[in-house]
C-alpha positions as CSV (number, residue, x, y, z in Angstrom):
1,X,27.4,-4.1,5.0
2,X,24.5,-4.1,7.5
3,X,23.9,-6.6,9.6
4,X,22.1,-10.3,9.2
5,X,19.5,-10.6,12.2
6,X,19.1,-13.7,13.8
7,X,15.5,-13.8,16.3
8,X,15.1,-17.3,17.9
9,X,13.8,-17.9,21.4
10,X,16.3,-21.3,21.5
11,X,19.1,-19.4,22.2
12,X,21.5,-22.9,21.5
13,X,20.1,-22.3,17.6
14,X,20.2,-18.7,17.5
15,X,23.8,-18.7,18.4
16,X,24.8,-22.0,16.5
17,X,23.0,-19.7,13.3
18,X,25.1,-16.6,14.4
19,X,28.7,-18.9,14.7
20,X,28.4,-20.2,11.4
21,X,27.4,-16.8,10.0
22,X,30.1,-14.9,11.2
23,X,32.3,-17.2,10.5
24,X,32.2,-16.2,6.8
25,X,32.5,-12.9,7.8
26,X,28.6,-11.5,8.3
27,X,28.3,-9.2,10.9
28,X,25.2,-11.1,13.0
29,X,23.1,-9.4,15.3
30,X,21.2,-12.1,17.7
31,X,18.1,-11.8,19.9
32,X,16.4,-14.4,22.2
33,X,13.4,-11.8,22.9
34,X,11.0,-11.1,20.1
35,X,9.7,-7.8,21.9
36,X,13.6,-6.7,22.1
37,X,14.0,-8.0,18.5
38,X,10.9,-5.9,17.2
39,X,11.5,-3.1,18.7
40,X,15.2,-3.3,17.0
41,X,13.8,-3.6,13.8
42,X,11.4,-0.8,14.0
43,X,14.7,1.6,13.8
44,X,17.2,-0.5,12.4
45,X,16.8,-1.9,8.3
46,X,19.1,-5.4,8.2
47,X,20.6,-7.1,5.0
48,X,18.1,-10.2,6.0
49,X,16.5,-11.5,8.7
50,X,16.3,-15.5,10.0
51,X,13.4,-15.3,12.6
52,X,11.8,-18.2,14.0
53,X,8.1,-18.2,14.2
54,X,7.1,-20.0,16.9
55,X,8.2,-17.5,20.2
56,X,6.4,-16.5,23.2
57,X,5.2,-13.0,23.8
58,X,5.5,-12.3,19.9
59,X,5.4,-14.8,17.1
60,X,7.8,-14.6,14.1
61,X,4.8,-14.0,11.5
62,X,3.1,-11.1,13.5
63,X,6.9,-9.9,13.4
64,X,7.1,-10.4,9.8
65,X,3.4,-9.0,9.1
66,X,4.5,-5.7,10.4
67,X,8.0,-5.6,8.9
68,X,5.9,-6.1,5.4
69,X,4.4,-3.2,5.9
70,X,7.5,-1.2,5.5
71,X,10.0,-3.1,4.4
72,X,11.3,-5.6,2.0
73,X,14.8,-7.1,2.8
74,X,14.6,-11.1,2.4
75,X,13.1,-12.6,5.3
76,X,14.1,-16.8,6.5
77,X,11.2,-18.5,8.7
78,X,12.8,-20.9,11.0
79,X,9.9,-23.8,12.0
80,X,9.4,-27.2,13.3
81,X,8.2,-30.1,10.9
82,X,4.6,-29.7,13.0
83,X,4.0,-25.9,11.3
84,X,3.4,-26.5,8.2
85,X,0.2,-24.2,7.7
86,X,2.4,-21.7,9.2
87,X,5.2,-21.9,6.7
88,X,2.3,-21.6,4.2
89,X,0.7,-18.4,6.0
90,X,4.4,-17.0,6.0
91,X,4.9,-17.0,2.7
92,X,1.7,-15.7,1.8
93,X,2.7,-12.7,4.3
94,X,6.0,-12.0,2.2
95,X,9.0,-14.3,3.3
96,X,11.7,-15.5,1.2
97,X,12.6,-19.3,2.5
98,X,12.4,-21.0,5.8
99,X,14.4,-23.9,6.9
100,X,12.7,-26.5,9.1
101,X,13.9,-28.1,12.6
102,X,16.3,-29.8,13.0
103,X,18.8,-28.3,10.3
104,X,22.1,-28.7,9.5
105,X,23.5,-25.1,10.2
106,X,25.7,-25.0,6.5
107,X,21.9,-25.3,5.1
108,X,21.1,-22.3,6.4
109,X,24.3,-20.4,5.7
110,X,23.8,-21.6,1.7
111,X,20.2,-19.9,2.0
112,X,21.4,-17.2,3.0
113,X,24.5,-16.7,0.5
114,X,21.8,-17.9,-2.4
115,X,19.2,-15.0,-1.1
116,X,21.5,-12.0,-0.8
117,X,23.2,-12.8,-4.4
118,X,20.0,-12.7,-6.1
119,X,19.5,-9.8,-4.7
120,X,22.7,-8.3,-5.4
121,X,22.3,-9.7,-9.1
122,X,18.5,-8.0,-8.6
123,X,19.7,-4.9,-7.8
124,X,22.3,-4.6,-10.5
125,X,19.3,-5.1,-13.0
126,X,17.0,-2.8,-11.5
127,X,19.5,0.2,-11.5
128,X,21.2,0.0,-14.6
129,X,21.0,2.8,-16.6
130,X,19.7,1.1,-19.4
131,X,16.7,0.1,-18.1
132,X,16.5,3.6,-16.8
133,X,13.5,1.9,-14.1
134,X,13.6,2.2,-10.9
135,X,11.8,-0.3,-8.1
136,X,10.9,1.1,-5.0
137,X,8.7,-1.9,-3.0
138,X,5.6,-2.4,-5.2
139,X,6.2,0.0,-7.6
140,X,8.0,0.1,-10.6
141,X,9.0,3.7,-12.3
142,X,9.9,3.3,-16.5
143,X,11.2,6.8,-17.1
144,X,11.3,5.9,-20.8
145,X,7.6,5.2,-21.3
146,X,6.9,7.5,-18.6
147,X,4.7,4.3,-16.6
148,X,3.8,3.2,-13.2
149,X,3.1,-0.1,-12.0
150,X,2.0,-1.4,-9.1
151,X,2.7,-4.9,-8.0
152,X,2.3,-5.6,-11.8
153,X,-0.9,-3.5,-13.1
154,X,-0.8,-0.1,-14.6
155,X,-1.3,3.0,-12.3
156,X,-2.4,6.3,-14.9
157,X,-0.6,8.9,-13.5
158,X,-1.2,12.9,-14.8
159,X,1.9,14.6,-16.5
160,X,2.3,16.9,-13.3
161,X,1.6,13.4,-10.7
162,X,4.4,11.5,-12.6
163,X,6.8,14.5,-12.5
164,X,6.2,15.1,-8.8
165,X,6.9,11.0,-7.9
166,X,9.7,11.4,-10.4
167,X,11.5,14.1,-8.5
168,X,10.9,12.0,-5.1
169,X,11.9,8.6,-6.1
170,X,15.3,10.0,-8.1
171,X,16.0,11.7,-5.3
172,X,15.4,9.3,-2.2
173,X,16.0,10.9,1.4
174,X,15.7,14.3,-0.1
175,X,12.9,16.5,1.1
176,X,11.4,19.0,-1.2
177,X,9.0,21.8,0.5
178,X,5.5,22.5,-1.9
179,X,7.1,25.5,-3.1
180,X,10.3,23.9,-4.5
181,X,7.9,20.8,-6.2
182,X,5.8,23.2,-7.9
183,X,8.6,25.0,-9.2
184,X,10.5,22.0,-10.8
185,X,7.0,20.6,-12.2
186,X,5.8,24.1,-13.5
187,X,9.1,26.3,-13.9
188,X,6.6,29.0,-12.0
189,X,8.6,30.8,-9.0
190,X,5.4,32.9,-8.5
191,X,3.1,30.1,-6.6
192,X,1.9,31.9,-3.9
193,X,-1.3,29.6,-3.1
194,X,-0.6,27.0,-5.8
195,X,1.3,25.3,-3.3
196,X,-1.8,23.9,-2.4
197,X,-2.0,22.2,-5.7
198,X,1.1,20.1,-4.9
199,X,-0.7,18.4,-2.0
200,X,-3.8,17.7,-4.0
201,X,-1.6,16.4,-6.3
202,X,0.2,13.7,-3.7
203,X,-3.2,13.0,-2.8
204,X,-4.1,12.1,-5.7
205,X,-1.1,9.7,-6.6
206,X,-1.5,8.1,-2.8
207,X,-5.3,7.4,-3.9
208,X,-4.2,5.6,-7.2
209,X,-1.4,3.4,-5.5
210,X,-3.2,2.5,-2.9
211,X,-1.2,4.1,0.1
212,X,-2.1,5.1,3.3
213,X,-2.6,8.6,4.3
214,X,-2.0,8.5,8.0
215,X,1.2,6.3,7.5
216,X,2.1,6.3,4.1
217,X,4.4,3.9,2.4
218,X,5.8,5.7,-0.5
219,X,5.5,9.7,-0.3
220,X,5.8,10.8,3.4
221,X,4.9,14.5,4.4
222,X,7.2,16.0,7.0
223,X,5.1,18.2,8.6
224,X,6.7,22.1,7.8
225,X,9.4,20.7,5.7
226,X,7.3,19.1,2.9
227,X,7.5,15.7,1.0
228,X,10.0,13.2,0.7
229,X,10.6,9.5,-0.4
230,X,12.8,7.1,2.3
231,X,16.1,6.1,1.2
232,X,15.6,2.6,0.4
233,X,15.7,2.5,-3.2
């Protein structure tokens, strides 16, 4: 199971929150720094994340702003009674609770159980077979009806656009150069300069969901190799 991380610059709380956490048998990671904590995060992918958001050098919701932008493991704000537009800003930027100061620590570990069996229950639902859909941050794949949503509305892919983001997301972590692609979308071995077509076509589906080219969220390019979609689906 990965680890719970705990980022509070009251170190008394932080390791009050990490007792009572382990104690039910999480493995807790704690940090008193928010620089050391964000520079954790940028390489490490927790089960959830308590962060307080008042902190010196960084503050919990710039923290949070640029874990949203790759990640979507349930977040806890941590905040005194005084930070209440705060609390509202966090949620607006994507957390999952907060708990305000002073709390009784059995509060917090209730939040926690409550958040990750949701999403345990969540994931169960999303990767039936059944359903035959798969969620991948803000999109959602129907392989039955051959659809793509994101964050709720409609994207119209082409035939050969949904094939190609088909291939990535069933296949998370798996790189596949243009020339592979092409053939599983086409059954043509003989591409020669086609393989060009293939990166028109990511284009293409980056421009219609709304993703970055320069640090995409959903198709990366490794440069030589070719395309691939990050395990975290």
């Amino acid at each position: 199971m990965s680890k719970i991380v705990v980022v509070d610059d009251e170190k008394e709380i932080a390791d009050l929150i990490a007792l009572y956490l382990s104690n039910i048998g999480f493995e807790v990671e704690v940090f008193y720094d928010s620089l050391l904590a964000l520079d954790y995060l940028e390489n490490n992918v927790p089960r959830l994340l308590i962060l307080d958001i008042m902190m010196p050098q960084v503050d919990g919701l710039a923290i949070m702003k640029q874990i949203r932008e790759k990640h979507y493991y349930p977040i806890i704000l941590v905040t005194a009674k005084n930070e209440e537009l705060d609390v509202i800003k966090g949620l607006m930027l994507g957390s999952d609770d907060y708990i305000t100061k002073p709390f009784n620590p059995l509060e917090i570990v209730a939040r926690v159980q409550v958040l990750l069996r949701r999403l345990d229950l969540y994931d169960k639902k999303i990767y039936s077979n059944k359903d035959n859909k798969i969620i991948y941050k803000n999109l959602i794949i129907d392989f039955d009806k051959r659809e793509c949503y994101l964050e709720g509305e409609k994207i119209h892919l082409t035939v050969t656009e949904f094939k190609i983001i088909e291939i990535l997301i069933k296949n998370c972590g798996k790189k596949y150069s243009s020339e592979e692609l092409y053939y599983k979308v086409t059954g043509d071995k003989y591409y020669e300069e086609a393989c060009n077509s293939v990166a028109t076509h990511v284009r293409n589906i980056r421009i219609k969901i709304n993703d970055s080219f320069d640090n995409p969220k959903y198709i990366k390019t490794i440069w030589g190799e070719g395309y691939t979609i990050e395990k975290e689906c």
